[in-house]
C-alpha positions in Angstrom: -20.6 0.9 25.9 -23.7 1.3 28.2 -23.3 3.8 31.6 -23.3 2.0 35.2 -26.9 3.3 35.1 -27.8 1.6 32.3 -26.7 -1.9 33.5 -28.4 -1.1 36.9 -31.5 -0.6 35.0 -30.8 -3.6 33.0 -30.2 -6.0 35.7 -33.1 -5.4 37.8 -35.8 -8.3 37.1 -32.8 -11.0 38.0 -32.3 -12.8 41.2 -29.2 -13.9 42.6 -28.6 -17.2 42.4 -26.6 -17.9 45.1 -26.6 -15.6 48.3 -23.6 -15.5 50.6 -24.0 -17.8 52.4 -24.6 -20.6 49.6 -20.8 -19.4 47.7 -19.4 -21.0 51.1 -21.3 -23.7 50.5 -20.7 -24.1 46.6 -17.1 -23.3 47.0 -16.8 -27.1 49.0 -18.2 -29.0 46.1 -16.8 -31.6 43.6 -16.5 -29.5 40.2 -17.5 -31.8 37.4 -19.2 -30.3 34.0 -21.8 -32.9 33.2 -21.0 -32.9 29.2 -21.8 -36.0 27.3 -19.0 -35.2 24.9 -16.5 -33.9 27.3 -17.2 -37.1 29.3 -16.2 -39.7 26.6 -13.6 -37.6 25.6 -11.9 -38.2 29.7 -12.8 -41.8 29.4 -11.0 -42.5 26.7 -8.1 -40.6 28.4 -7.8 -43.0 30.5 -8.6 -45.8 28.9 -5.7 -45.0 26.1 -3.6 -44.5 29.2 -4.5 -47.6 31.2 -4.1 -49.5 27.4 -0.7 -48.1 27.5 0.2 -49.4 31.0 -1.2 -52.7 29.8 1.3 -53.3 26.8 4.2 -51.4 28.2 4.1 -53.9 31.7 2.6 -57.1 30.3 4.1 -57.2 26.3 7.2 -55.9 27.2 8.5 -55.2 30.7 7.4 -58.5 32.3 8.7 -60.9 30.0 11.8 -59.4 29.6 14.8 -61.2 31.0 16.9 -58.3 32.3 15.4 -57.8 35.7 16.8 -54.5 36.2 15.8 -53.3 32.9 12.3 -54.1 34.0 12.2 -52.7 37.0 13.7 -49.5 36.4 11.4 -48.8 33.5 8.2 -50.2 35.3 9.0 -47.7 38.1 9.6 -44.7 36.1 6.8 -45.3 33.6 4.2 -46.5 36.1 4.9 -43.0 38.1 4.8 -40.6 35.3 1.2 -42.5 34.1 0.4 -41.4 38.2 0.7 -38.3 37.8 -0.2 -37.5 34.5 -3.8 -39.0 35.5 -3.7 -37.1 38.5 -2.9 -34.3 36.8 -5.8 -34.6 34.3 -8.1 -35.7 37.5 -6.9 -32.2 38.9 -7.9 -30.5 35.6 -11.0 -32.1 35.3 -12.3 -31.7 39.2 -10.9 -27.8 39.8 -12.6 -24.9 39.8 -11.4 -23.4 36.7 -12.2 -19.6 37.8 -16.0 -19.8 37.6 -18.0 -16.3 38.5 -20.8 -16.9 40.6 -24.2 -16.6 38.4 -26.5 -14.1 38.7 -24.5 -11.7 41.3 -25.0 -8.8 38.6 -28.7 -7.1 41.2 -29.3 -4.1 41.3 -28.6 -4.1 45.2 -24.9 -6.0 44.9 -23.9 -3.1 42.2 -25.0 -0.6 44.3 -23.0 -1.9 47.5 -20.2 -1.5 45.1 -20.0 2.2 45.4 -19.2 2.8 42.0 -17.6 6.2 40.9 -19.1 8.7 38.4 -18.6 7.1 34.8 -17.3 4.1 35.8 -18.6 0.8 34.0 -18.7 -2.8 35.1 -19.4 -5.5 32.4 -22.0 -8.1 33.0 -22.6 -11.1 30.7 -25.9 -11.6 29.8 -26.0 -15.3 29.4 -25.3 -15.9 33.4 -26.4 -12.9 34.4 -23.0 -12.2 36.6 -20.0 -9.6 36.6 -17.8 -9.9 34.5 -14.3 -9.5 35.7 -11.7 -8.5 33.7 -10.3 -10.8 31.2 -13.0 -13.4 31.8 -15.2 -15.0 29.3 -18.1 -16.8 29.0 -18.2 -20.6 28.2 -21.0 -22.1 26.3 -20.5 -25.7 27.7 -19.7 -24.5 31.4 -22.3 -22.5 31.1 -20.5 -19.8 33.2 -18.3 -17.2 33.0 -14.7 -18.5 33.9 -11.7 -16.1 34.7 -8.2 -15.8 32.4 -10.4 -18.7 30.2 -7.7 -20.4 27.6 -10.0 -22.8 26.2 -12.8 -25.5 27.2 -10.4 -28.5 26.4 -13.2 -31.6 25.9 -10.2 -33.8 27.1 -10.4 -32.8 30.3 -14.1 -32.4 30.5 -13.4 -28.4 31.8 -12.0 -25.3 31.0 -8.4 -24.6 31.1 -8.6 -21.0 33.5 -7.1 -19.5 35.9 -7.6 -22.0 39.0 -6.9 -25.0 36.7 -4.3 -24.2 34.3 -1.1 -25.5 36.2 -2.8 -28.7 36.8 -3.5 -28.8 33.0 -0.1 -28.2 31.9 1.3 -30.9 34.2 -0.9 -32.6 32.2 0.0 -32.5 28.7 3.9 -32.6 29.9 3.5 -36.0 32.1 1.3 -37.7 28.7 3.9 -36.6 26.5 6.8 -37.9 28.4 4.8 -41.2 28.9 4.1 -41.3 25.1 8.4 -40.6 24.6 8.9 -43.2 27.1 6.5 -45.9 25.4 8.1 -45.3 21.7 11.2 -45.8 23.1 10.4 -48.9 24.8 8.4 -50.1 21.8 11.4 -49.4 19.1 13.8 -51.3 21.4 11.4 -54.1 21.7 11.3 -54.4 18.5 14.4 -54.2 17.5 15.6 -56.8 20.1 12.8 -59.1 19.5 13.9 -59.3 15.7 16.8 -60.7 16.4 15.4 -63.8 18.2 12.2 -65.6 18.0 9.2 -63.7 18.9 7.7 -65.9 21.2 11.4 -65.9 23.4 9.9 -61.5 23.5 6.4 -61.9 24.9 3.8 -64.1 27.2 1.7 -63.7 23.6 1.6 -65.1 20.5 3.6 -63.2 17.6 0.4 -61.4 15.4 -1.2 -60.4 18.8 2.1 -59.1 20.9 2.8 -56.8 16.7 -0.5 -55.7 16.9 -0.5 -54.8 20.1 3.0 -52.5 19.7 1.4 -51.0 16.5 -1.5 -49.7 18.2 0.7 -48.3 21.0 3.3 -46.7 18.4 0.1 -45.1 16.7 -1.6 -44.0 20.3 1.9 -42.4 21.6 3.4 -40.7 18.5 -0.6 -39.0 18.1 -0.4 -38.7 22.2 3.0 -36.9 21.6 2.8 -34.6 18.9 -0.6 -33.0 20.5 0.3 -32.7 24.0 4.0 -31.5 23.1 2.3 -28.6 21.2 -0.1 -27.8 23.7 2.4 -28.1 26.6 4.4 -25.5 24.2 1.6 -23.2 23.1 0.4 -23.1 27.3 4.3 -22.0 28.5 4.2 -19.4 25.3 0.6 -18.0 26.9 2.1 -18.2 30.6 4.9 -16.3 29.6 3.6 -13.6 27.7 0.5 -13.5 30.2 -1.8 -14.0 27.1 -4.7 -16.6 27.1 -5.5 -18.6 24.0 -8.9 -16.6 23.3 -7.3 -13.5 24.0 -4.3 -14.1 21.8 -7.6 -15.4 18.9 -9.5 -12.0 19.8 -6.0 -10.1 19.6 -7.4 -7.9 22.6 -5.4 -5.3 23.9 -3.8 -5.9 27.4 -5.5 -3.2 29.5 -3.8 -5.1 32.4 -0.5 -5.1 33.7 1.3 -8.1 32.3 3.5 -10.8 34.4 6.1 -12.2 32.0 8.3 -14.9 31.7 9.0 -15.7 35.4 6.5 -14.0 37.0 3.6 -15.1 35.1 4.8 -18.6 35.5 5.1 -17.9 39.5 1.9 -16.8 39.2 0.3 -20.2 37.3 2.3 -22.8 39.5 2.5 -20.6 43.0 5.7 -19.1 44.1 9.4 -19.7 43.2 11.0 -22.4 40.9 10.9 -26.0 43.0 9.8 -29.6 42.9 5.8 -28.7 44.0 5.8 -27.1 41.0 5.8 -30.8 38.9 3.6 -31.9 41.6 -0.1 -32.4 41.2 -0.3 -33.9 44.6 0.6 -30.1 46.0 -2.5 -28.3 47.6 -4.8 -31.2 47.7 -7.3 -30.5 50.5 -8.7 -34.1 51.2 -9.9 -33.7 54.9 -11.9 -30.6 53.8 -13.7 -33.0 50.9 -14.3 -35.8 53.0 -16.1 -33.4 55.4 -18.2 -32.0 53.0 -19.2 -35.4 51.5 -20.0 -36.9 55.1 -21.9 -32.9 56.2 -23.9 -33.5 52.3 -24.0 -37.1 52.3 -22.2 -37.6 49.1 -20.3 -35.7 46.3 -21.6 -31.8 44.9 -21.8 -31.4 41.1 -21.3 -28.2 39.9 -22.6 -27.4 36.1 
């Protein structure tokens, strides 16, 4: 472990990166990591998803001759794929916890007054300070704090700006994947009794294809997200992130279990904003920052 000295010394040919002035700035821009891989990954999120609302509506829903069947299961379906792709926009477009880059000077750790002895970690690949329980992500390319893992998915990492948003998620694509077996083993099952073509605007082969594929999309769409949702309450509740839990590193913080580290993820006491990915959604301020800059800010 190196002295504060030593990491003064150590730090002294960098240049910050973004003065004070410019973290205002940069703290009003679109966050999108610009990742080949991670971007194929969220389009074919929502491309499953919108493949999904196209069988559910059109194969099954529509055609069906109970209206209220229809209706009711358009409406609930329909709103759950809402806000799980809000959800994953959320995920995607937050902030996950990023640490500025190259804030670790010589000058800002002197205005820190540091005490005899004491030592601040700075990560060599951004050239930042590294606050406690934060970790460095490759593909970010930044240090990002209470990091669970950089989820390709959602084209980010999963920290501790984003991490509600990300476990809204997995919860709203499993319940939509639930939803569409359900609908697809009653289709079936009804349609076997009568003549296919009485079942669906399309011909018999296409409308069984179509309902295969879906089976196959929602059972693999369940079974991940339902572990992930499960594995992201376990972390919450035992204030453990994934790469902590992988490291087995020592809490030298003061944990918030069970209630209070899920108060802390979602934002105060038990209610409905909680399951809403809508909640703190600051439009105005991104409008004005696209019309003061002329367009969307990437940050990489």
């Amino acid at each position: 472990m190196q002295s504060s000295g030593h990491r003064l010394r150590d730090v002294e040919q960098h240049q910050p990166l973004l003065s004070g002035g410019e973290e205002e700035v940069a703290a009003g821009r679109v966050w999108f990591i610009q990742d080949s891989c991670g971007m194929v990954c969220a389009f074919m999120t929502w491309f499953l998803v919108m493949y999904a609302e196209f069988v559910v509506n059109f194969v099954m829903l529509l055609p069906s001759k109970s209206f209220w069947y229809s209706l009711i299961n358009g409406v609930a379906f329909n709103f759950l794929a809402v806000l799980a792709l809000t959800s994953h926009l959320r995920t995607m477009l937050t902030d996950p916890g990023a640490v500025p880059k190259g804030n670790a000077t010589k000058e800002y750790m002197e205005s820190l007054q540091l005490k005899p002895g004491e030592v601040i970690y700075k990560c060599p690949k951004c050239c930042s300070i590294k606050p406690e329980r934060a970790h460095h992500c490759s593909i970010c390319k930044r240090c990002i704090r209470k990091m669970d893992h950089h989820c390709p998915w959602v084209n980010n990492c999963v920290g501790e700006n984003n991490q509600r948003f990300f476990v809204l998620f997995t919860m709203y694509i499993a319940s939509i994947s639930l939803h569409a077996l359900c609908l697809s083993g009653f289709h079936f099952f009804t349609c076997v009794k009568v003549q296919w073509n009485e079942c669906s605007d399309f011909s018999p082969p296409v409308a069984v294809l179509l309902l295969i594929f879906l089976c196959l999309e929602a059972l693999l769409f369940l079974t991940f997200t339902a572990v992930m949702f499960g594995t992201q309450i376990h972390s919450i509740c035992n204030d453990e992130t994934e790469i902590e839990r992988l490291k087995n590193e020592k809490p030298t913080w003061e944990r918030r279990v069970r209630w209070e580290g899920m108060k802390a993820v979602f934002g105060g006491p038990p209610s409905l904003l909680w399951f809403n990915p809508f909640a703190g959604l600051r439009l105005q301020r991104l409008l004005m920052v696209r019309a003061r800059k002329g367009g969307a800010e990437f940050s990489v």
